[in-house]
Steps between C-alpha positions, in 0.01 A plus 500: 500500500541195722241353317709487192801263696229315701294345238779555219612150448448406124222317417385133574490276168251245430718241600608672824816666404542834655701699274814671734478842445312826618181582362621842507733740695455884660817713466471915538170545402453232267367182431628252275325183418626194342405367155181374511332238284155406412481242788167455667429386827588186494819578292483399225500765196157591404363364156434692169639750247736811645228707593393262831888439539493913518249525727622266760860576492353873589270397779772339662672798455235698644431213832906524565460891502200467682752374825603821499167693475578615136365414164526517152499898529781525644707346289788621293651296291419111394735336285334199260656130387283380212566160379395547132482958392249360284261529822595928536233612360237283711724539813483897457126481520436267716794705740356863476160347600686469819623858532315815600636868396830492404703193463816433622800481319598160303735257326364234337687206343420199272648142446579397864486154647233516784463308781224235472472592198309811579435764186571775768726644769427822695721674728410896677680752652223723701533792736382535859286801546680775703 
């Protein structure tokens, strides 16, 4: 898990900013990794409709898990900021594309105030094999 505290720092924004917390954190067999919004490489948040915002957020879920050698798999519960519920039924699809067998448990809001003003936040709890 040293991965996870090595290379944990938040993420760079476009303009430099590195934002002070911890990707994610290991505690008894678990990982837990910070919201994470649709920001690209270059941080900024990625551009079109909920379903991109979906599919970022989650593969920066997935590359902060990957620091640990897990995945999407092993994941047990995500809990979900959407800025507008409007977007749930778009999000849903565009999040169980992401998800193999069963999913993991949820909660799922609408109406929050997003940084960035991203359509999205993610957040995961997964387990550690073993």
């Amino acid at each position: 898990m040293s991965d996870i505290r090595r290379h944990g720092n938040g993420p760079v924004l476009a303009d430099g900013t590195r934002l002070p917390y911890a990707r994610a954190c290991e505690a008894n067999g678990f990982v837990f990794v910070s919201g994470q919004l649709p920001l690209d490489a270059s941080g900024r948040v990625v551009e079109g409709g909920i379903g991109e915002q979906t599919a970022q957020a989650l593969r920066n879920v997935a590359s902060v898990l990957a620091l640990a050698g897990l995945g999407l798999a092993d994941v047990v519960k995500t809990t979900v900021w959407l800025a507008d519920i409007a977007d749930f039924a778009e999000f849903n699809r565009a999040y169980a594309a992401h998800f193999a067998g069963e999913f993991p448990a949820r909660s799922t809001t609408g109406g929050a105030q997003l940084a960035f003003g991203a359509r999205i936040e993610i957040e995961a709890t997964a387990r550690v094999p073993g």
